[in-house]
C-alpha positions in Angstrom: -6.6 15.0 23.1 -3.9 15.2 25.7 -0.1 15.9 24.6 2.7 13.1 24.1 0.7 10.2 22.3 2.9 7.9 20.7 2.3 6.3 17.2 4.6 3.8 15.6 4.8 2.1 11.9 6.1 -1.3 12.1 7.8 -3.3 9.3 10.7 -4.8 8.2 12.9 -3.6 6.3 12.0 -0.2 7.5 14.7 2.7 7.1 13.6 3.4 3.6 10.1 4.8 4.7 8.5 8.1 4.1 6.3 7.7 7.0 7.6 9.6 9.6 8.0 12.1 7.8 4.4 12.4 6.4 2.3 11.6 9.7 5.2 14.3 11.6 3.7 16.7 8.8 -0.3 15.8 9.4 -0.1 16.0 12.9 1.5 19.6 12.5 -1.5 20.5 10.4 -3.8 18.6 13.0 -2.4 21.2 15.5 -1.9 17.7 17.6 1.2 16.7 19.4 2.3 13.6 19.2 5.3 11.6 18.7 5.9 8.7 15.3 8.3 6.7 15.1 9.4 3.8 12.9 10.9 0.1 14.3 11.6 -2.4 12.6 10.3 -5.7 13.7 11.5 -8.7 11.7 9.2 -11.3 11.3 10.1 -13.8 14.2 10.1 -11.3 16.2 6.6 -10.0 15.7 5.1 -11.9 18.6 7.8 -10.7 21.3 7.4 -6.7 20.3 4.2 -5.9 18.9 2.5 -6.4 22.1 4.5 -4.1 24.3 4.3 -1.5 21.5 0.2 -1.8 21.8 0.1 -1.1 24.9 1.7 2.2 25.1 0.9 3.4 21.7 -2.2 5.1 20.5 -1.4 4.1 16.8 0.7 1.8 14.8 0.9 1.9 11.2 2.0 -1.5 9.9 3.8 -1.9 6.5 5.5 -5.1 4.4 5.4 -7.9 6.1 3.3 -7.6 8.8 0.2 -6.9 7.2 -1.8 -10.1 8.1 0.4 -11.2 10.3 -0.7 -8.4 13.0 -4.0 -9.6 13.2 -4.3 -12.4 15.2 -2.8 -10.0 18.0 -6.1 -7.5 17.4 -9.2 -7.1 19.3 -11.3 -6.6 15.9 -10.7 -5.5 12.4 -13.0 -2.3 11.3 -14.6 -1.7 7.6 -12.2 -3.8 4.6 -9.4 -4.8 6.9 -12.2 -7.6 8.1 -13.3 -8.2 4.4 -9.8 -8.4 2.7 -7.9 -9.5 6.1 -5.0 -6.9 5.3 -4.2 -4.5 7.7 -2.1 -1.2 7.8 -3.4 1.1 10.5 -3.6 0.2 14.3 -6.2 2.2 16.6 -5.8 1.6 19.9 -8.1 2.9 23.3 -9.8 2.4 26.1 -11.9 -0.6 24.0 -8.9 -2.5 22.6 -6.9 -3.0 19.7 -8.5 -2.4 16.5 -7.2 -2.9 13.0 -7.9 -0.9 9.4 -7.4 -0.7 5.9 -6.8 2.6 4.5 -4.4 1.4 1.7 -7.6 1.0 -0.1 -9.2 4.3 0.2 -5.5 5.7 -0.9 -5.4 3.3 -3.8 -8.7 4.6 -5.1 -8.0 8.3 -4.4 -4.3 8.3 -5.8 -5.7 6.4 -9.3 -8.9 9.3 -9.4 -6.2 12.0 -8.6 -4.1 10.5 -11.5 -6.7 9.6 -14.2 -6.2 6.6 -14.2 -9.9 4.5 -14.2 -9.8 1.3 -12.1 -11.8 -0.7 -15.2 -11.1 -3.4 -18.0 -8.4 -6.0 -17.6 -6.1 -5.5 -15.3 -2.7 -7.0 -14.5 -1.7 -7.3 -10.5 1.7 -8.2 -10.1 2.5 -9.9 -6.7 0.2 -11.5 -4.3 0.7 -10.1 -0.6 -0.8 -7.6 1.6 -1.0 -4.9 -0.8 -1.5 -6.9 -3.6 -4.8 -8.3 -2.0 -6.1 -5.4 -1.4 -5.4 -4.0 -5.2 -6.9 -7.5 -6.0 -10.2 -7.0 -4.0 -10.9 -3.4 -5.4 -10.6 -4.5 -8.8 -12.8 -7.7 -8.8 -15.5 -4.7 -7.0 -15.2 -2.3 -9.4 -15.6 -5.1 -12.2 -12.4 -5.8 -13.7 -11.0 -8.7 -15.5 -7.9 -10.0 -13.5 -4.6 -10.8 -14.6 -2.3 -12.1 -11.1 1.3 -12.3 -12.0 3.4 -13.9 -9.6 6.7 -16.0 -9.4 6.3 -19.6 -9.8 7.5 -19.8 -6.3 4.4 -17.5 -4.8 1.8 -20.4 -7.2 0.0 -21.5 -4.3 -0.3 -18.4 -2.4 -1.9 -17.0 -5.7 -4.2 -19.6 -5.4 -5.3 -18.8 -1.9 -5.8 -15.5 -3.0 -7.8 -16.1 -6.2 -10.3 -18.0 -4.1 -10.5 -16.0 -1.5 -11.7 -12.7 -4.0 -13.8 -15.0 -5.2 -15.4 -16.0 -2.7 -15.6 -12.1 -2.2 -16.9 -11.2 -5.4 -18.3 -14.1 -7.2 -18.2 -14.4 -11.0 -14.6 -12.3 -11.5 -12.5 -13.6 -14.0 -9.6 -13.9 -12.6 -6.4 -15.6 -14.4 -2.9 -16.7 -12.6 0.4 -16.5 -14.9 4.0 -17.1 -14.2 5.1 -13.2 -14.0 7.8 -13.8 -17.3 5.1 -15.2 -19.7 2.8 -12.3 -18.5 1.6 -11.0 -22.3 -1.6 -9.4 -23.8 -3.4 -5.9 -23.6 -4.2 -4.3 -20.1 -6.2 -1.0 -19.6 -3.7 -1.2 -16.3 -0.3 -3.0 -14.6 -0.5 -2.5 -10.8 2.8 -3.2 -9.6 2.6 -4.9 -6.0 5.8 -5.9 -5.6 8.9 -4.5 -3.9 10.8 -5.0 -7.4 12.3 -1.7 -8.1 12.4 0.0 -4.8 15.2 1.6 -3.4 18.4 0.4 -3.0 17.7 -1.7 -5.7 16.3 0.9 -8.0 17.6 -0.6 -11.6 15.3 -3.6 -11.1 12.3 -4.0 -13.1 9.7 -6.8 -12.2 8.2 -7.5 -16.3 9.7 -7.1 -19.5 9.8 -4.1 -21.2 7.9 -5.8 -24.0 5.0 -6.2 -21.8 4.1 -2.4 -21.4 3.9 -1.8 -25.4 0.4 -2.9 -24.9 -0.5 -1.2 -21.5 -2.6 1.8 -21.1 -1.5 3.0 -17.4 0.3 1.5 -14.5 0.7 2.2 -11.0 3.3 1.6 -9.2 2.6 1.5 -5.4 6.8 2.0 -5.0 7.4 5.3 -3.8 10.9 5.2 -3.2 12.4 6.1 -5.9 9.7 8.8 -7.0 10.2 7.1 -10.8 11.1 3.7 -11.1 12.5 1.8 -13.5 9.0 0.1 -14.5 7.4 3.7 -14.4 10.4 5.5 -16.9 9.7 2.1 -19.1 5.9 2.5 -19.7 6.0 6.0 -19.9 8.3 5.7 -22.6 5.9 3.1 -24.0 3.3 6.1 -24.0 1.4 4.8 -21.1 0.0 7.0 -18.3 1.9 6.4 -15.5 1.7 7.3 -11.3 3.8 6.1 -8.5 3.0 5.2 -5.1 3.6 8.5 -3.0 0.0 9.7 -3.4 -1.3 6.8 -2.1 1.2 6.7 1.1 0.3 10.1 1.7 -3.8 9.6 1.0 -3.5 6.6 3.2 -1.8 8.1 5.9 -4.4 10.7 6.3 -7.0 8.6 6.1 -5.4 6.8 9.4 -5.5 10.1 10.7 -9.5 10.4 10.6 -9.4 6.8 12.0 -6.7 7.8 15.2 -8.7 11.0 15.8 -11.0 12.4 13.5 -9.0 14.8 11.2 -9.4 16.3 8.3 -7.3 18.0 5.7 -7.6 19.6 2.4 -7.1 19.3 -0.9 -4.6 21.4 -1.3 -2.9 20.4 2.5 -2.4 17.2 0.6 -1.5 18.0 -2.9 1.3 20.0 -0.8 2.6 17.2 1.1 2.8 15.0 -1.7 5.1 17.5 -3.0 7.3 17.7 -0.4 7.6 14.1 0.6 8.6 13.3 -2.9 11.3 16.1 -2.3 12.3 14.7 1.2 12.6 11.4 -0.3 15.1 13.0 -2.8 16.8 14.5 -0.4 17.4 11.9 1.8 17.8 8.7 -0.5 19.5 10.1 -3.5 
C-alpha cells in the first residue's frame, strides 16, 4: 500500500461522530498511512459530492442518511449490503465502486461481547438504514419481531416488513405505533437517533415499557449512556450501547479496504478510549 490514501465518512448531521477518531486509531495499529476525514453531505446534495469524493478516495464510510441512498451511485454491492440494500462502508479501486455492510457483523459481535443473545421477541424501534439491518439479523437468527415506529414512518414500515419477508419467509413480524409499544421482550434495539447527543434527555418509549424487557441495545454511542439505557438498567435489564458496534464495524471495513486484522484486546482497548474521547470532547 502506498502512503497518503484518503478515506472519508459521509453523513449528515456529522460533527457528533466518533469516526475519525477510531479509523485514525486502526490505521495506527495497521502501521498504514492514510488520511480520514468526515464531511457532511446533506441530502440534496448527495448527487453533486459523492461522486468527486469517489474518485479520489480509497474509502468512504457512509453513516445516517445516506445509507441506501449511496447505492445507486455504486458499481456493485458485496456480501449483505446486496441482501439488506443498506450500506455503510465504500471500497473503491482499480475495478470500481463497491459497497458493504459491516454494521451487521458489529451488531452481532457487540451483542456476543455483551451477553446479550439475539433470540425470542424482539422489539426494533425505527425503520431506516440501521434499523433494517437489525431487522434482517433477527428474522435470520429466528426471532419474533416487534417494529416500532411513528405513525408518520407507517408505510415505510410496511416496505420494510415485506421486504424481510420476502428475505426470510415465515417471520412473525408485527408493526405498532411506537407509544402503544407494550408486552415482554427478551430485547429492545433502539434504531433511532432519539437520545443522541445534543439532545441527550430524550427518550424514544416509555419508561413503563422496559419493566418487562430483558436487555436492550442501543446502537447511540454518543452519549456513552443514554437516557433509554440508565432507564432499563434501572428496570434491571442488561443493557449495551452502541460504541462496540462503531468500533467492531469500523474494523471490519478495515479487512474490507485492505485486509487487516486486529486483536482482541487492540479492540477492547479502543472501545475504551473512544468512549473516553467522546467524554472528552462532547461533555
Amino acid at each position: 500500500m502506498t502512503s497518503g490514501l484518503e478515506f472519508f465518512v459521509i453523513g449528515h448531521p456529522i460533527g457528533h461522530s466518533m469516526s475519525p477518531f477510531i479509523h485514525k486509531r486502526l490505521f495506527e495499529l495497521s502501521g498504514l498511512k492514510a488520511v480520514y476525514s468526515a464531511v457532511d453531505i446533506p441530502p440534496e446534495k448527495l448527487g453533486e459530492e459523492l461522486p468527486s469524493l469517489l474518485k479520489k478516495a480509497r474509502g468512504i464510510n457512509v453513516t445516517i442518511p445516506h445509507k441506501q441512498a449511496v447505492i445507486p451511485f455504486l458499481d456493485g454491492l458485496g456480501d449483505c449490503a446486496g441482501l439488506y440494500q443498506s450500506v455503510n462502508t465504500i471500497s473503491i479501486d482499480e475495478n470500481g465502486c463497491f459497497g458493504y455492510n459491516t454494521d451487521a457483523k458489529g451488531f452481532v459481535l457487540a451483542l456476543k461481547g455483551g451477553g446479550i443473545p439475539l433470540k425470542g421477541r424482539v422489539a426494533i424501534l425505527g425503520c431506516g438504514g440501521v434499523g433494517r439491518t437489525f431487522a434482517c439479523e433477527a428474522a435470520m437468527a429466528g426471532c419474533r419481531i416487534v417494529n416500532a415506529v411513528r405513525e408518520s414512518s407507517r408505510q415505510k414500515a410496511e416496505n420494510l416488513r415485506s421486504f424481510v419477508l420476502g428475505l426470510y419467509p415465515g417471520t412473525e413480524y408485527e408493526i405498532v405505533e411506537i407509544g402503544k409499544l407494550s408486552g415482554d421482550f427478551d430485547l429492545l434495539i433502539n434504531a433511532t437517533p432519539v437520545g443522541m447527543y445534543p439532545n441527550c434527555g430524550e427518550m424514544p418509549v416509555k419508561e413503563g415499557v422496559l419493566s418487562r424487557v430483558a436487555a436492550v441495545f442501543d446502537s447511540i454511542y454518543n452519549p456513552e449512556e443514554t437516557m433509554l439505557l440508565k432507564a432499563a438498567k434501572a428496570c434491571g435489564a442488561r443493557v449495551l450501547g452502541g460504541m462496540p458496534m462503531l468500533v467492531m464495524q469500523a474494523a471490519h471495513a478495515h479487512k474490507i479496504w485492505y485486509g487487516a486484522e486486529f486483536g482482541r484486546d487492540d479492540i477492547r482497548q479502543l472501545i475504551e478510549d473512544s468512549n473516553i474521547e467522546m467524554r472528552n470532547h462532547f461533555i
